[in-house]
C-alpha positions in Angstrom: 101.8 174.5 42.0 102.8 172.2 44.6 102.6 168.5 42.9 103.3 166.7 46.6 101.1 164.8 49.1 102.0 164.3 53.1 100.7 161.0 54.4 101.4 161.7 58.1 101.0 158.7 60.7 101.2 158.2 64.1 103.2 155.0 65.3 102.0 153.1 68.3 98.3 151.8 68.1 98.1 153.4 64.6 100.5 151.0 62.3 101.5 148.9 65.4 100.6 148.1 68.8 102.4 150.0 70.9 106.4 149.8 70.7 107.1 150.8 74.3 105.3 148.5 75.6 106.5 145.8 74.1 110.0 147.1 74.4 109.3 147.1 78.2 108.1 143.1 77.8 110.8 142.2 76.0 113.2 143.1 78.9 111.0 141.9 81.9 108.7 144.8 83.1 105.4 144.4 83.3 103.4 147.5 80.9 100.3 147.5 82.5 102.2 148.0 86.1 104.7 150.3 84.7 101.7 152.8 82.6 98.9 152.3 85.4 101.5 152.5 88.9 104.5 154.2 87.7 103.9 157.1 84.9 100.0 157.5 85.6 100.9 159.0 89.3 103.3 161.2 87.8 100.7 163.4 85.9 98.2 162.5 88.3 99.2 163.4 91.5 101.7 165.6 90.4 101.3 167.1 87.4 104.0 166.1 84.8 103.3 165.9 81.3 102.8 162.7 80.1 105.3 162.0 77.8 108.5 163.1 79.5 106.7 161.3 82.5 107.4 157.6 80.9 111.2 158.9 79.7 111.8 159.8 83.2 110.6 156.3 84.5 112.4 154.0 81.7 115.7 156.3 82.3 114.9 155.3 86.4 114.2 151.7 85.8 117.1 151.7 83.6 119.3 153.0 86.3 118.2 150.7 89.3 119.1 147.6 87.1 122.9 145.6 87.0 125.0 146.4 84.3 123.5 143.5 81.9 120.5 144.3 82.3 120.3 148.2 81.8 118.2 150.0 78.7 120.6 151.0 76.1 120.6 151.7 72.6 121.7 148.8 71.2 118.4 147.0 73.3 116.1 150.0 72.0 117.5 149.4 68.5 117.2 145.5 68.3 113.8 145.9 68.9 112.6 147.8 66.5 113.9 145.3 64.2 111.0 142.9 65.2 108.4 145.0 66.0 105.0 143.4 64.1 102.3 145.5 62.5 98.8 145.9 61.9 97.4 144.0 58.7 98.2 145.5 55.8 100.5 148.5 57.1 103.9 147.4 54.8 102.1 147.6 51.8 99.9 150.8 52.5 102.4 152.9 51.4 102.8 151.3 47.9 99.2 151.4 47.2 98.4 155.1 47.9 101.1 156.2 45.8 99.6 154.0 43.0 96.6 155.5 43.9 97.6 159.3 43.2 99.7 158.4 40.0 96.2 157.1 38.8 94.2 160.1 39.6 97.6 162.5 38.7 100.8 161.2 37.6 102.6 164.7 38.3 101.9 163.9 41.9 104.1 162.2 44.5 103.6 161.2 47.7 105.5 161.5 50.6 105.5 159.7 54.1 106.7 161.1 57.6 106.2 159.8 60.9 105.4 162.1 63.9 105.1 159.8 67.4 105.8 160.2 71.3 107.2 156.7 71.2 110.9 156.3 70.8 112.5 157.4 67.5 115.7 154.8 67.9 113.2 151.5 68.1 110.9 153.7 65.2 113.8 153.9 63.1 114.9 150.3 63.2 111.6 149.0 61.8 110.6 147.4 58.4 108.4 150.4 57.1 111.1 153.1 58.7 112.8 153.2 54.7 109.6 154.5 53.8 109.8 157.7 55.6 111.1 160.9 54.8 111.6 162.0 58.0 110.4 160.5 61.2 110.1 162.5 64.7 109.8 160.8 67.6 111.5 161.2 71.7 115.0 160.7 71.9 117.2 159.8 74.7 120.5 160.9 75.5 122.9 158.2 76.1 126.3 157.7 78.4 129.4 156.5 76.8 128.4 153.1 77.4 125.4 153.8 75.8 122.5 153.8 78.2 119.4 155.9 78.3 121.0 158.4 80.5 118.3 162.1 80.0 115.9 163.1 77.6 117.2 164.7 74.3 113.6 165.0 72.5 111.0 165.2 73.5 107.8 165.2 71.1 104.1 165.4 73.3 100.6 166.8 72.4 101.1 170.3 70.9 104.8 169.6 69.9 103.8 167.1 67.3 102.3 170.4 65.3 105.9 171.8 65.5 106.3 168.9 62.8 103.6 169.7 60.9 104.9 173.4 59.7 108.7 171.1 59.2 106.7 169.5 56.5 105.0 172.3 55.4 108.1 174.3 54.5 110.5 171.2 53.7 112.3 171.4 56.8 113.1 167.7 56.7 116.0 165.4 56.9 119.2 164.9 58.9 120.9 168.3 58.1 117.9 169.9 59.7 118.8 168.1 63.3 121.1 171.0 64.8 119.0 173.7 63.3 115.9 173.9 65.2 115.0 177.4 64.7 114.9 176.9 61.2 111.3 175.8 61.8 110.6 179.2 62.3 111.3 180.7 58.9 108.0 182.9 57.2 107.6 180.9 53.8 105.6 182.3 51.5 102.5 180.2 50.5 103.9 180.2 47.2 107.1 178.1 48.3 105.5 176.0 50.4 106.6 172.4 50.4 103.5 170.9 50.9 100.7 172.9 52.3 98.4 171.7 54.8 95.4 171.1 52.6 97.8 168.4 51.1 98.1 166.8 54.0 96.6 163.9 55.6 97.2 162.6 59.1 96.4 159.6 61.0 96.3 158.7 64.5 94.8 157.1 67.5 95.4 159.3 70.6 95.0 162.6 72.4 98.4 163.5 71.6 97.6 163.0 67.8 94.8 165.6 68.6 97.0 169.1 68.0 97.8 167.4 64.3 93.7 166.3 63.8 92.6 169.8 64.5 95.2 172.1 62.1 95.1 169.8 59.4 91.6 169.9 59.8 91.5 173.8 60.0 93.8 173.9 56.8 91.5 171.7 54.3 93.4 168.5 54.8 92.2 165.1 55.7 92.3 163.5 59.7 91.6 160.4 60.2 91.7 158.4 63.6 92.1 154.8 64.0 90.9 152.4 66.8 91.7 148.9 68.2 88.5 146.9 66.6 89.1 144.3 69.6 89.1 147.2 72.5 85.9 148.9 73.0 87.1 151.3 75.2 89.6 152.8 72.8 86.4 152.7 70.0 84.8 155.3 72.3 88.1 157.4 72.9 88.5 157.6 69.1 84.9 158.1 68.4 84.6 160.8 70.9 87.1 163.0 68.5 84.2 162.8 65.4 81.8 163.9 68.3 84.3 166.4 68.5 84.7 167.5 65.3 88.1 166.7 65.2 88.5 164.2 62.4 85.6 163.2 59.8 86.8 159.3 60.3 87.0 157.0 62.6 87.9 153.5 61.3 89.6 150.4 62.7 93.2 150.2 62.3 93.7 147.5 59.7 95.4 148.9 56.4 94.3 145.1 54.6 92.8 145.8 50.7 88.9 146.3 51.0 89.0 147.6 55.3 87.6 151.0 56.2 90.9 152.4 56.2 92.4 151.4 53.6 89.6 153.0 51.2 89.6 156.0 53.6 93.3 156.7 52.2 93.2 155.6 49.0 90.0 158.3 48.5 91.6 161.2 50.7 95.0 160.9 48.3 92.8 160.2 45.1 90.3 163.5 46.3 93.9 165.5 47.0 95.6 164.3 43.7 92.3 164.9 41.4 92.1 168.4 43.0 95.8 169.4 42.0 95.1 168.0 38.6 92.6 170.3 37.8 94.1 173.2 39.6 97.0 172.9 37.1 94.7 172.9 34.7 93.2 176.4 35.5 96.7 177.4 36.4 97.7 177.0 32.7 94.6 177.7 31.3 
């Protein structure tokens, strides 16, 4: 009997507004121009994927600019450091462990981070030390350390990859030059944490891969949604239409919001249900 929980988030518009983005202000380029005139045409007009899309146009933007002023580590780094989140979302982590040990105090649980945003500002945040693992797009850098290819990248269906890392505990740094481990057949028996111990949460239609399998599996989806931006109330509602979460609740991890009891119940439900599956187990 598997005594673990995965809490699995998204990072951009689901515990803070979006880090590339504001990256991109911090050093001068206009987002809206850069998403709406620069990556959009890409996948448009000419059918890139998304994700690589943006890498391609920070690494060009990057490379047009004087020798001050290019994208580097260091820059990508520094600004995770001050990157702001929703209400609540430092202490959420706390609480739903809290939570559990209530319900079960054999059971733990454990945090990842799966995102398309980029895993050196990710890293560099406040709540990053409460990870286990985070996955996220990397960059390749150049000697002198600026964004020079990219290394990782992590779009739609990729983010599931993550999902069976978790599920068979293939997590942490040693894991980084082994990526056909991920492959391995585990028996159910062994599994780290299966699926129907897993909760996810998200905003967008690259969380939507993760939404469905945890779904499938008997775990919990959740998607979350700018209360201020009725447009992106729609988007995430249309994925209950869809069946593809049960949830759909503003992104504000504050004591007594919508999401807030949303987790502490899905980890409470999770935890109770291991509790008394140990009990039959030993009965």
């Amino acid at each position: 009997m598997v005594n673990r929980i995965a809490v699995i988030f998204d990072f951009d518009e689901t515990l803070a507004p979006d880090s590339t983005s504001s990256f991109l202000e911090s050093i001068g380029i206009d987002a809206q121009d850069f998403w709406v005139n620069r990556v959009n045409p890409l996948y448009q007009k000419y059918g890139w994927d998304p994700i690589p899309a943006y890498l391609y146009m920070m690494i060009k933007e990057s490379h047009s600019r004087p020798l001050r002023d290019k994208i580097t580590r260091s820059k990508l780094e520094a600004h995770g450091k001050k990157i702001k989140f929703f209400n609540g979302a430092q202490h959420i982590f706390r609480q739903l462990q809290q939570a559990a040990h209530q319900k079960n105090p054999a059971v733990s649980v454990e945090y990842f981070l799966i995102s398309s945003g980029i895993r050196d500002v990710l890293v560099n945040t406040k709540i990053a030390k409460n990870f286990k693992d985070i996955w996220a797009c990397d960059f390749h850098y150049t000697q002198k350390g600026e964004i020079e290819f990219p290394k990782n990248i992590v779009s739609f269906t990729d983010k599931t990859r993550y999902l069976f890392h978790i599920s068979k505990g293939i997590i942490g740094p040693e894991f980084r030059t082994k990526p056909f481990e991920v492959n391995r057949k585990i028996p159910r028996e062994k599994m780290y944490i299966p699926f129907n111990q897993m909760v996810v949460v998200g905003d967008g239609q690259t969380d939507v891969p993760l939404f469905s399998l945890v779904e499938k599996y008997g775990g919990v989806a959740i998607a979350v949604y700018d209360r201020n931006d009725n447009r992106k109330w729609s988007k995430a509602w249309q994925f209950v239409e869809d069946d593809r979460v049960k949830n759909c609740v503003p992104a504000d991890y504050g004591k007594k919001e919508a999401l807030n009891n949303s987790l502490i119940m899905a980890v409470e439900s999770i935890a109770s249900r291991l509790l008394l599956e140990t009990s039959v187990y030993h009965s």
